[in-house]
C-alpha positions as CSV (number, residue, x, y, z in Angstrom):
1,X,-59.5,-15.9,2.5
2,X,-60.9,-13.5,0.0
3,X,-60.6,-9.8,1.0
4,X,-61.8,-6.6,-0.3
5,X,-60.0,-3.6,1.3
6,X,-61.9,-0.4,0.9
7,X,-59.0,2.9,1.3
8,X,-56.1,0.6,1.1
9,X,-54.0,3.3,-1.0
10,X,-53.9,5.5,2.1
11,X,-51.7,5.3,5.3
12,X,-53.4,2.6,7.7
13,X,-55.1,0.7,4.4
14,X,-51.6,0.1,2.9
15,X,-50.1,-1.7,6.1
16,X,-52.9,-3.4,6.4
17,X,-52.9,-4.6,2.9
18,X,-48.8,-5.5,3.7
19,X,-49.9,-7.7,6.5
20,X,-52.7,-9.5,5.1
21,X,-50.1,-10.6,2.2
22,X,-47.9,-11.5,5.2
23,X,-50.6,-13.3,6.4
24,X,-51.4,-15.5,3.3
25,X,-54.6,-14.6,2.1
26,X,-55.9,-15.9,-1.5
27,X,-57.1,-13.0,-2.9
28,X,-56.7,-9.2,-2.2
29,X,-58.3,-6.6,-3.7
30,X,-57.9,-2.9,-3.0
31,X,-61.3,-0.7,-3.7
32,X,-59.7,3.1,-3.8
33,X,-60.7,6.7,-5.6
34,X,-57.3,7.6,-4.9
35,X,-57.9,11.1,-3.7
36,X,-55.4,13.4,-2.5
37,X,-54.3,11.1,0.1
38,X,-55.2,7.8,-1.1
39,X,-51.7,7.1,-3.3
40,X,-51.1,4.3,-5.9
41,X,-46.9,4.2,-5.0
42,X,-48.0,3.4,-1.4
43,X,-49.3,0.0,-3.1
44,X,-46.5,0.3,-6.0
45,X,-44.8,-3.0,-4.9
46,X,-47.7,-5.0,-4.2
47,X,-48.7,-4.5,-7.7
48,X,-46.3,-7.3,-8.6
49,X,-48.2,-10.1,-6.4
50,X,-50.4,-11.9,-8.6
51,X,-53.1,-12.5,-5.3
52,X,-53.9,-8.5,-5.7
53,X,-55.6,-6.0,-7.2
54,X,-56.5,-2.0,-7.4
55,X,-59.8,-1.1,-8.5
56,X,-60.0,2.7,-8.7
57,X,-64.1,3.1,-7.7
58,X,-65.7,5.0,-5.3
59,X,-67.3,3.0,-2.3
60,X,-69.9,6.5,-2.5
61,X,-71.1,4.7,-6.1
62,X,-73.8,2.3,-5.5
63,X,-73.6,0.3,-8.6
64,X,-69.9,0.1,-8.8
65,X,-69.6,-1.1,-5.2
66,X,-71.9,-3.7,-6.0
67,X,-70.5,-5.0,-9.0
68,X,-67.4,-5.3,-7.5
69,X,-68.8,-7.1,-4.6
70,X,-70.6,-9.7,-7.0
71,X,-67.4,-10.2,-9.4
72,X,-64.7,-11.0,-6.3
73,X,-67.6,-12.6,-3.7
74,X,-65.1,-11.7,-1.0
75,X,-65.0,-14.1,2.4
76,X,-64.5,-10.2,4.4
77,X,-64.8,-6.3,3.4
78,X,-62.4,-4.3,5.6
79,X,-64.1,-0.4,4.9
80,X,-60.4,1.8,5.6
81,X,-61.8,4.1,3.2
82,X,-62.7,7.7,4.9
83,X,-62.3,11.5,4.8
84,X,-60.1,11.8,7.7
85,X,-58.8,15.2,8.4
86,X,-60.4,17.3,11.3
87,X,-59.3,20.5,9.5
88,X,-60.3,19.3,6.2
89,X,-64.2,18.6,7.2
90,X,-63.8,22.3,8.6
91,X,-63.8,23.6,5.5
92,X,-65.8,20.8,3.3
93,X,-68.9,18.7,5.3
94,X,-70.5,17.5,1.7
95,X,-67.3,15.4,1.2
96,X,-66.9,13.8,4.8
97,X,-70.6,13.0,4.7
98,X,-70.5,11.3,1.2
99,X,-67.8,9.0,1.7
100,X,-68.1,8.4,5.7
101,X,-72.3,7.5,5.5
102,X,-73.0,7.3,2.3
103,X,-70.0,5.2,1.2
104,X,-70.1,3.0,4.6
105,X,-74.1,2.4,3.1
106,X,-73.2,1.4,0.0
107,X,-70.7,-1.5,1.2
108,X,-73.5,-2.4,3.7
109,X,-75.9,-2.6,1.3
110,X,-73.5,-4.4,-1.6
111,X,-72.8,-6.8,1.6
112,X,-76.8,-7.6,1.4
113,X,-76.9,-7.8,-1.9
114,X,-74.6,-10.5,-2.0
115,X,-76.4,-12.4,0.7
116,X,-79.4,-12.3,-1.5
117,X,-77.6,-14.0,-4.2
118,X,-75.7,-16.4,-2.6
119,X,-76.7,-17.1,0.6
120,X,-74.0,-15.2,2.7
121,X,-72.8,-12.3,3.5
122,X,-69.0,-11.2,3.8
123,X,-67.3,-10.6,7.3
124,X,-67.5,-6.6,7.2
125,X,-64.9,-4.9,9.5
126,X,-65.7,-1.1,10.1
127,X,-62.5,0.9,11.1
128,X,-63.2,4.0,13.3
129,X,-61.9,6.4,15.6
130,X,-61.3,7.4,19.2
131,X,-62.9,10.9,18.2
132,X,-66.4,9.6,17.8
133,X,-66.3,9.3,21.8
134,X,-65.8,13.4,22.1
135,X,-63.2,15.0,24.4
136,X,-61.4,14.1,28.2
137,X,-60.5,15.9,30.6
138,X,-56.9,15.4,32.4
139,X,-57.8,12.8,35.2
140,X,-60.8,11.5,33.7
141,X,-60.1,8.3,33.1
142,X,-60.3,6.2,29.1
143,X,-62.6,5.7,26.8
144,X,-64.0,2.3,27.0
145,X,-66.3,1.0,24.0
146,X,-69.6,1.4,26.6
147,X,-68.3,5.3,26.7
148,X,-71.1,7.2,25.1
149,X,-70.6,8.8,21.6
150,X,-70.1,12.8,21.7
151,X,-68.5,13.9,18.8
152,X,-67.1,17.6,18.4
153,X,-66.2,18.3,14.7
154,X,-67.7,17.5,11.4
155,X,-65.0,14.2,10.7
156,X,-66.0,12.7,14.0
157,X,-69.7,13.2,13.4
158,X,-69.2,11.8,10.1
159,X,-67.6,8.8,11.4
160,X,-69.9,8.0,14.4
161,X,-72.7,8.2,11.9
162,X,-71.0,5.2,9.7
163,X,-69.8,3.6,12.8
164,X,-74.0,3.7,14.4
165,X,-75.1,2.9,10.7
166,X,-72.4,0.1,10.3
167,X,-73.6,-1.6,13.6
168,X,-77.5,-1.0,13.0
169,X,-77.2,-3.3,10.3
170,X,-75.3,-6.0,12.5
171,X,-78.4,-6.3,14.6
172,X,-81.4,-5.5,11.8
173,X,-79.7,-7.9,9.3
174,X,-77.9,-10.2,11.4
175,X,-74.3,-9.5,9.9
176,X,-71.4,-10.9,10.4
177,X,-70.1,-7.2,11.8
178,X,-67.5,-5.7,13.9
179,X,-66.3,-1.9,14.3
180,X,-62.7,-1.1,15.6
181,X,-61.8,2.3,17.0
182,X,-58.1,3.5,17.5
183,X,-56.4,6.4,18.7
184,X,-54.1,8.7,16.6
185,X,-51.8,6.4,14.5
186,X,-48.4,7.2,13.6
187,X,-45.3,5.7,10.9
188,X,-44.4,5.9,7.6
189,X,-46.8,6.9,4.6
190,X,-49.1,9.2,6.7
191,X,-50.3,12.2,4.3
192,X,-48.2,15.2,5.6
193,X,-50.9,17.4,6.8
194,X,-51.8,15.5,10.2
195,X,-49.6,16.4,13.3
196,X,-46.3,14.1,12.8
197,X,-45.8,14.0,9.7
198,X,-46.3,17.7,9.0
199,X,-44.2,18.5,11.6
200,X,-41.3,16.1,10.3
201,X,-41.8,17.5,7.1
202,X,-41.5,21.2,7.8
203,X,-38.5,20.6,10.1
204,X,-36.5,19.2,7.4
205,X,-37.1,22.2,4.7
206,X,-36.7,24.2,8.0
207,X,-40.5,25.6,7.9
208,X,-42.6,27.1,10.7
209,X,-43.9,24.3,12.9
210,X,-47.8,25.5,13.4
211,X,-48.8,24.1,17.3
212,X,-52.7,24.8,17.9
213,X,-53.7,26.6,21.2
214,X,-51.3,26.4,24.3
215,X,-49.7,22.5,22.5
216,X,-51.3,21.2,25.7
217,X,-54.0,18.6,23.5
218,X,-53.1,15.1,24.8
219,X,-53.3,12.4,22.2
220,X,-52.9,8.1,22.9
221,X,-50.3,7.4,20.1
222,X,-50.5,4.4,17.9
223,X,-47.6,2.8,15.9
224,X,-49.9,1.8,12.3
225,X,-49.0,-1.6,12.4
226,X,-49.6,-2.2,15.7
227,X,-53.2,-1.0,14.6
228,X,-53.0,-3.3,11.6
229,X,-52.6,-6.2,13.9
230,X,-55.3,-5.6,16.3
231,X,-57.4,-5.5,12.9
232,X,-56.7,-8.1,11.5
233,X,-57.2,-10.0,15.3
234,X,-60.9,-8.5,14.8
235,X,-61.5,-9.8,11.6
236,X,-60.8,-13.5,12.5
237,X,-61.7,-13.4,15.8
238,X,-64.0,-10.5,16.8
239,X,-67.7,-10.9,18.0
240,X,-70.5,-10.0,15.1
241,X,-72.1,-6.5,16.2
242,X,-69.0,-5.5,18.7
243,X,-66.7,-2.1,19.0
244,X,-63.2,-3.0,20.1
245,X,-60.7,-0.3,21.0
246,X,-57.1,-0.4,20.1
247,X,-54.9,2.3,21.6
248,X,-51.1,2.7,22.1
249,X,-51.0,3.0,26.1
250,X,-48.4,6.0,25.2
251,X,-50.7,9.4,25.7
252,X,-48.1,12.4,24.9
253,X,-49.0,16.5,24.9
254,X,-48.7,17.9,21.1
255,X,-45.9,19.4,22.0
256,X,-44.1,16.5,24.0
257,X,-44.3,15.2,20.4
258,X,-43.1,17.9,18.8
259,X,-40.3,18.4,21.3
260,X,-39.3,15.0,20.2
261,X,-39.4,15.4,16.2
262,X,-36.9,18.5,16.8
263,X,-34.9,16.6,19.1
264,X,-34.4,13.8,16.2
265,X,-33.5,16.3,13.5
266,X,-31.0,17.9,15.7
267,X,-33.5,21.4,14.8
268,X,-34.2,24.6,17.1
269,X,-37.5,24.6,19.6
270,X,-37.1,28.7,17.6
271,X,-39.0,27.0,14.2
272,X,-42.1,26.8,16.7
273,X,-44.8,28.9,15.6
274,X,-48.1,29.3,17.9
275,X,-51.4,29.5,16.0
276,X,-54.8,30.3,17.4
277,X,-56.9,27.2,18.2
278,X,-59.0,25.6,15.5
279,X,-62.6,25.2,16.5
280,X,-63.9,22.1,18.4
281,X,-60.3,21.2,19.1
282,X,-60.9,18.2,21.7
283,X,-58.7,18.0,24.8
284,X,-57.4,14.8,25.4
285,X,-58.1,11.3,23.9
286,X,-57.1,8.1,26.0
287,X,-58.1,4.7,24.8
288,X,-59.0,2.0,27.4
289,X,-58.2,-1.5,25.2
290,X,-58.8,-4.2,28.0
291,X,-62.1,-5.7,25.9
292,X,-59.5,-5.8,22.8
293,X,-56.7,-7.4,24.8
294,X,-59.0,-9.8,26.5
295,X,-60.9,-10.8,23.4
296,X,-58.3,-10.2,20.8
297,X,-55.0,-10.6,22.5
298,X,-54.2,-7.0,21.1
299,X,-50.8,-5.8,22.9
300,X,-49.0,-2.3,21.6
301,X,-45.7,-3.6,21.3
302,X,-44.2,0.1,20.0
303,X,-42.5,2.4,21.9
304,X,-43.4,5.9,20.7
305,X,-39.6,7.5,21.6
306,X,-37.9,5.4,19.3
307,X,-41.0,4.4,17.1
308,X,-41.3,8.4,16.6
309,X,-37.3,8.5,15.5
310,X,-37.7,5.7,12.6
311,X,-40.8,7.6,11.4
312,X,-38.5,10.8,11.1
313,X,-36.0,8.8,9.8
314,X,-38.5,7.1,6.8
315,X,-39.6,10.8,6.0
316,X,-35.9,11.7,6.0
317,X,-35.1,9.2,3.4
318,X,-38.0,9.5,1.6
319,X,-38.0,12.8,0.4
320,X,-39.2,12.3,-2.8
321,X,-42.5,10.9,-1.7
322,X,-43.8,13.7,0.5
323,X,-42.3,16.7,-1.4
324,X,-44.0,16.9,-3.8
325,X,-47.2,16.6,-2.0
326,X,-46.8,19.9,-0.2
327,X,-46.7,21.5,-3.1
328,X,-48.6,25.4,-4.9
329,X,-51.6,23.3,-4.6
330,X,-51.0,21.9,-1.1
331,X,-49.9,25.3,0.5
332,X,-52.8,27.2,-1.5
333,X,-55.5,25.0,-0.1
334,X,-54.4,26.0,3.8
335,X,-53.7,29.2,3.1
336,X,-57.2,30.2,1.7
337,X,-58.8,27.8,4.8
338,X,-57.3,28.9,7.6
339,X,-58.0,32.7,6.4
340,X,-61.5,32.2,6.1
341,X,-61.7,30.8,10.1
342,X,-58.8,33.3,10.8
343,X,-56.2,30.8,12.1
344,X,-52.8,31.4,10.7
345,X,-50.4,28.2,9.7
């Protein structure tokens, strides 16, 4: 198998691009602008394996997408590649539209292109999110892939527009197309500005720990490669113009988790600080996978307790890969964000 990998530099795209080099494929390439949390040293050791390659493109250009896509005439395109942060598209729409619509276009139209020239299209693989189904209430049940779209912010609007885009073209131009949606993943290489890793992170320089609202948010949590194998189950086995759902069967409370990354560092509950909400902050997520473990034979096999202490303990040895990453640059970015919506991290 030929694969393109669109985002593989970032957290879920470089263990996926681990276990499809596990997995034997021919040829790997890695399509990635590298942006701030797209990182060439999370790929650094595949680099040496003669079946891969980086190409540093934008999926948002047209013509280099298609290029690309006529130079390697891949057997699958696995689109990872995505503007991802909640607080982020607060502050930015422009960007999360670009690369969540516009880019998911451009592979879909590269991926017609190619048909055009040779007769067949690639296998596309869309990965999504939970948040494109909106917000739960506790006691009301999972989100199943018939649950209805409702999203809240500007990421998850983004990404239900790719995702409705994405399976448009399954059914107008009969491709070979499926789109996976997971809840919240977790482990080691996750940019420290989402909820674990930022909380690791700030506990070992002994930082405030920011908590949203009342910490009462419930999220399904996902070990990555647990996520990486239900994706790779969809891309050799999923149904052309399908959603499959992948969750961790482990919902927790923010603050359960955070409970636990203090417990693991041996750090006060004191280094809790309370913030005021962010807007459009949904409730609960919970992830119904029965389609995906029927169809797939997808099984979380991670347990989050001690799952959640090796992911402390990578970031505890690892120092030198997320330090410098919260930075002037990192801390001045938040700072002048949150002022403007009035939240304090």
């Amino acid at each position: 198998m030929k694969l393109i990998v669109t985002g593989g530099c970032g957290f879920i795209g470089s263990a996926f691009l681990r276990l499809a080099l596990q997995r034997g494929v021919e040829r790997l390439v890695c399509l990635d602008v590298l942006t701030y949390s797209g990182r060439r040293e999370n790929v650094a050791e595949l680099e040496e394996d003669k079946r891969f390659r980086l190409v540093t493109d934008d999926i948002a250009d047209a013509e280099a997408v298609q290029r690309l896509v006529d130079e390697e005439r891949p057997d699958a395109i696995v689109n990872f590649a995505a503007e991802s942060h909640v607080d982020r598209s607060l502050f930015d729409v422009k960007r999360f539209v670009r690369t969540n619509i516009e880019g998911t276009l451009c592979l879909l139209e590269a991926s017609r292109g190619m048909r055009e020239k040779t007769g067949k299209a690639p296998r596309f693989v869309h990965i999504s999110t939970d948040e494109v189904y909106g917000d739960l209430e506790h006691g009301d049940g999972r989100f199943s892939e018939t649950s209805p779209i409702d999203p809240r912010n500007p990421y998850s609007a983004t990404k239900a527009g790719g995702d409705l885009l994405a399976l448009a073209y399954a059914k107008t131009h009969k491709m070979e197309l499926v789109v996976t949606r997971s809840s919240n993943n977790y482990g080691p290489r996750q940019y420290p500005e989402k909820l674990i890793p930022l909380m690791i992170t700030n506990a070992l320089t002994d930082q405030p720990l920011p908590v949203y609202g009342d910490g009462k948010n419930v999220r399904d949590w996902l070990w990555v490669d647990d996520n990486c194998e239900g994706i790779w189950a969809a891309l050799q086995k999923g149904r052309p113009g399908e959603v499959y759902n992948f969750g961790g069967a482990s919902e927790r409370e923010n603050l359960d988790i955070v409970h636990g990354i203090l417990k693991a560092l041996g750090k006060p509950e004191s280094l809790i600080r309370w913030v005021k909400d962010r807007p459009g902050h949904d409730r609960r997520y919970a992830i119904d996978f029965t389609k995906a473990k029927t169809e797939l034979g997808f099984q979380p096999r991670a347990n989050l307790e001690q799952a959640l202490v090796e992911t402390v303990e990578w970031y505890r040895r690892n120092e030198a890969w997320w330090r410098p990453l919260k930075g002037a640059s990192f801390q001045a970015y938040y700072a002048e964000h949150y002022g403007k919506l009035g939240l304090k991290q």
